[in-house]
VMD Tcl script that draws the C-alpha trace (Angstrom):
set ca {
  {-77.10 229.87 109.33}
  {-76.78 233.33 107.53}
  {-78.98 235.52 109.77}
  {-77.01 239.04 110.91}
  {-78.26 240.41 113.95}
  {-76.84 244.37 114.40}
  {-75.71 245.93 117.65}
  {-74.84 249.46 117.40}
  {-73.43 252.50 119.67}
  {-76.64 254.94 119.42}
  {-74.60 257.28 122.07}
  {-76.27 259.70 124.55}
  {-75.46 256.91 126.88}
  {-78.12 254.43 125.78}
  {-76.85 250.94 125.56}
  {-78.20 248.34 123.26}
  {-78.25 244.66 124.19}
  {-78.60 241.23 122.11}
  {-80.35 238.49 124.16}
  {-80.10 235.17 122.28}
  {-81.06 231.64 123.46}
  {-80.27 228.01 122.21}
  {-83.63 227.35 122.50}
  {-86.32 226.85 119.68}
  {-89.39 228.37 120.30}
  {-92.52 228.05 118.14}
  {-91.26 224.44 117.27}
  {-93.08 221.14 116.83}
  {-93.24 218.59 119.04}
  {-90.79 216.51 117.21}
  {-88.19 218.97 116.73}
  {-85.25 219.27 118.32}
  {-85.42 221.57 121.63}
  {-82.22 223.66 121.27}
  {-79.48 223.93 118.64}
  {-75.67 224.51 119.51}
  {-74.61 227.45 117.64}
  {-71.69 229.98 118.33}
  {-71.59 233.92 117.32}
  {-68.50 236.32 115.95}
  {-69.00 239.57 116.47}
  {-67.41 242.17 113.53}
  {-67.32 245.33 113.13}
  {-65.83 247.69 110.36}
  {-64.20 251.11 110.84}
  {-65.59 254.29 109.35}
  {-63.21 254.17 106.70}
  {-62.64 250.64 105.69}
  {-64.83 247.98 104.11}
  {-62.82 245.49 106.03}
  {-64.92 243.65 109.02}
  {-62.89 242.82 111.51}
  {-63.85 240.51 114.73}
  {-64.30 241.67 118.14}
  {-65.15 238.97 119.34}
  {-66.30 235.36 118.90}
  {-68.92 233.76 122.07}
  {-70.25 230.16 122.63}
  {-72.83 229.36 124.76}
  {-71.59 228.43 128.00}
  {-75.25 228.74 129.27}
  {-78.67 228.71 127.55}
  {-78.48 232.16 126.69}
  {-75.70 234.86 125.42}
  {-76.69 238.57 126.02}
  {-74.46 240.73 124.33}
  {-73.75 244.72 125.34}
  {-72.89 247.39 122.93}
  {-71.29 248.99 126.20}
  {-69.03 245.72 126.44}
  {-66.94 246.85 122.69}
  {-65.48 249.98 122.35}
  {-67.90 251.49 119.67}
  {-67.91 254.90 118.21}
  {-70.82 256.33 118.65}
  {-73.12 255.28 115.60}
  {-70.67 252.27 114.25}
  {-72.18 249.00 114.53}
  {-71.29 245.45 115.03}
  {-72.76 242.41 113.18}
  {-73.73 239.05 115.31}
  {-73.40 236.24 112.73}
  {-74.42 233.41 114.11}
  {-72.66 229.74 113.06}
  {-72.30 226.40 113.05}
  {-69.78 225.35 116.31}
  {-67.31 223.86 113.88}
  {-67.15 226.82 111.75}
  {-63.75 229.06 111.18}
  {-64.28 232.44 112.04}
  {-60.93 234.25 110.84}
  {-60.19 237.35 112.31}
  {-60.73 239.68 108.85}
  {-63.10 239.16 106.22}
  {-63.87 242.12 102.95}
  {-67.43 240.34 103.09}
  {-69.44 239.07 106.38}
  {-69.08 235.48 106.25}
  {-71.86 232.88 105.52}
  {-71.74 229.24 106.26}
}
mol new
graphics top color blue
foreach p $ca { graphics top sphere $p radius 0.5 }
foreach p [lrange $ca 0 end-1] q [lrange $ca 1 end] { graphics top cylinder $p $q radius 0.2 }
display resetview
C-alpha cells in the first residue's frame, strides 16, 4: 500500500480525527472481508525535510481512530498516516515518506 492519509493541527481548538477500519467495503463476494494492515504516523518540523515518526498503531480492534489532539502538533503542521503491510519496517526517520 502507498496511500497517505493527512491529519493536521487546524488550531482554534478544532480537532481532526482519522477513522480507519480493516474492513473492505464495496468488495465482491469473493473477496477477502478485511485486510491486516498497520499505520506510522510522521510528521516533519517547519524547518526540516526530515519525517520523523510519532507513532506507529496496529489494529488491536476492527477500527483505529486517530486524534490530531492525541500528538503534540503546531498549529497548521501535519502528520502523514501511511498505511503498511504488518511485516513492514517502519524506521524512526526517513528524508522521503516511505512506500512498500
Amino acid at each position: 500500500m502507498s496511500d497517505y492519509i493527512f491529519l493536521v493541527n487546524v488550531g482554534e481548538g478544532i480537532k481532526n480525527s482519522i477513522n480507519l477500519t480493516k474492513f473492505v467495503p464495496n468488495r465482491k463476494k469473493s473477496s477477502r472481508v478485511e485486510i491486516d494492515f498497520k499505520i506510522g504516523l510522521y510528521t516533519q518540523e517547519f524547518d526540516s525535510i526530515q519525517w520523523v515518526k510519532l507513532d506507529e498503531v496496529e489494529f488491536t480492534d476492527n477500527n483505529i481512530i486517530l486524534n490530531s489532539s492525541d500528538y503534540n502538533l503546531g498549529i497548521g503542521q501535519l502528520a502523514v498516516v501511511i498505511p503498511c503491510e504488518i511485516d513492514f519496517l517502519l524506521l524512526d526517520e526517513y528524508y522521503s515518506t516511505p512506500t512498500n
